[in-house]
C-alpha positions as CSV (number, residue, x, y, z in Angstrom):
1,X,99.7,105.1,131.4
2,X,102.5,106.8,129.9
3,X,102.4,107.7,126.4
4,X,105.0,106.1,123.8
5,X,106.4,107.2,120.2
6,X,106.9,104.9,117.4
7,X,107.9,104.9,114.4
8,X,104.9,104.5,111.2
9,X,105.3,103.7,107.9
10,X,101.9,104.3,106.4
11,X,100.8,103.2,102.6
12,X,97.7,104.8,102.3
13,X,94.6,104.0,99.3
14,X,91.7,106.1,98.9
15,X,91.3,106.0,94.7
16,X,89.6,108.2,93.6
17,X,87.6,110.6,94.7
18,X,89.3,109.9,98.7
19,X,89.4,112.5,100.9
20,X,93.0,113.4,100.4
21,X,92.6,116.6,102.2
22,X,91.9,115.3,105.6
23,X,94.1,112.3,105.0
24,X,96.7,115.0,104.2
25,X,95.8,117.2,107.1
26,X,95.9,114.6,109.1
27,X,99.3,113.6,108.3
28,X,101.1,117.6,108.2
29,X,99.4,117.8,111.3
30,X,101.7,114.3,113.0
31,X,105.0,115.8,111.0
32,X,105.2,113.1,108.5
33,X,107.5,112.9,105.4
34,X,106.7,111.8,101.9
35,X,108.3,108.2,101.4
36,X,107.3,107.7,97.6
37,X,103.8,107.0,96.1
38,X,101.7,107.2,98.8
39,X,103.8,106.6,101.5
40,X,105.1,108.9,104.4
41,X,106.9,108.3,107.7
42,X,106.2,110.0,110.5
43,X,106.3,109.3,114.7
44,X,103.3,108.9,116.3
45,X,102.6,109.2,120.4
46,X,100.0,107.2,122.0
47,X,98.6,105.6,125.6
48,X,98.9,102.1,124.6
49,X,99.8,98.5,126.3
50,X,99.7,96.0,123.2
51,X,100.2,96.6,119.1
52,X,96.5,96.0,118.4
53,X,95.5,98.7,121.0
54,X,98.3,100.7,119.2
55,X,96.5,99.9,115.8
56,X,92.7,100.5,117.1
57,X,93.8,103.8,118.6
58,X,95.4,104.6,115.6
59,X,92.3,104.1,113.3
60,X,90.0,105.8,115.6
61,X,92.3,109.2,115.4
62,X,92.5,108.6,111.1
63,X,88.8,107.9,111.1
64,X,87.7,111.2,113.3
65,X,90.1,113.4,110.8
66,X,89.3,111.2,107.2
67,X,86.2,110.3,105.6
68,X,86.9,106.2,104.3
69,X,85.0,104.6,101.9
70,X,84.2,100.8,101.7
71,X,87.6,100.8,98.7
72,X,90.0,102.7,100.9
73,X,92.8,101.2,102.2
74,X,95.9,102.1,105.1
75,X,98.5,99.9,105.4
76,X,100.8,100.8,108.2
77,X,104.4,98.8,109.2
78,X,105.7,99.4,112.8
79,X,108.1,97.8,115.2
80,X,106.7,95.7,117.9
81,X,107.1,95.9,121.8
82,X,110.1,92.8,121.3
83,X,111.8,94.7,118.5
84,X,110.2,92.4,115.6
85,X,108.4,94.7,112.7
86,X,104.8,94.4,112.0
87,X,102.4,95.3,109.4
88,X,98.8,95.5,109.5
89,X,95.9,97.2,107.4
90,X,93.9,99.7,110.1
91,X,91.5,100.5,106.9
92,X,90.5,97.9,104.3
93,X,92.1,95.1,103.3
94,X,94.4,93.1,101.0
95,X,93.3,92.4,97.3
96,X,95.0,90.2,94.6
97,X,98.6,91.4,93.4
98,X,98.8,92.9,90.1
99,X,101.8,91.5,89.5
100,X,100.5,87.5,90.3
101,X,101.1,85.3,87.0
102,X,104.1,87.7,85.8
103,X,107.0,85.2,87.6
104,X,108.1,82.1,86.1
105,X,107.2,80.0,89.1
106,X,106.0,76.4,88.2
107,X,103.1,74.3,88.6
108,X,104.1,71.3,90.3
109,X,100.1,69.7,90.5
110,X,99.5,66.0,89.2
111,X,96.2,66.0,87.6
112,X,94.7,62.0,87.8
């Protein structure tokens, strides 16, 4: 299986007390550039056939380098095999928005 390079966004979570040093080993170590609040871009090579293999093999290097707690989270956005873009959380999971209840979207529910 030849190996491919793609391009990763990666939002990354770990509160406090996260191990930020191997996370930011791990990253120097794959070339990646800061993109904002914990964000970086970087290109990553890998043996891989379909996007969840990509994002299982993915994890498996992060979680050999970076010590995750239950409350960590990495979100990471790539481009798909057909071109489409894809997003996916290899660590944790999605909470509630902070910003939910700040828009001025309506209620449109008939109580009877």
């Amino acid at each position: 299986m030849n190996e491919k390079e793609v391009s990763i966004w990666m939002s990354y979570d770990l509160g406090v007390g996260g191990d930020f040093e191997g996370l930011y080993a791990w990253l120097d170590d794959h070339g990646a550039i800061e993109c904002g609040n914990n964000v970086a871009h970087f290109k990553y090579k890998s043996a891989f056939t379909t996007d969840k293999e990509f994002a299982h093999f993915l994890k498996q290097d992060l979680t050999a380098k970076v010590k995750f707690t239950a409350t960590n989270r990495i979100y990471i956005v790539r481009p798909t095999e057909n071109g489409k873009t894809i997003g996916t959380f290899i660590v944790g999971k999605r909470k509630a928005s902070p910003w939910e209840g700040f828009g001025t979207k309506t209620d449109n529910t008939v109580d009877e």
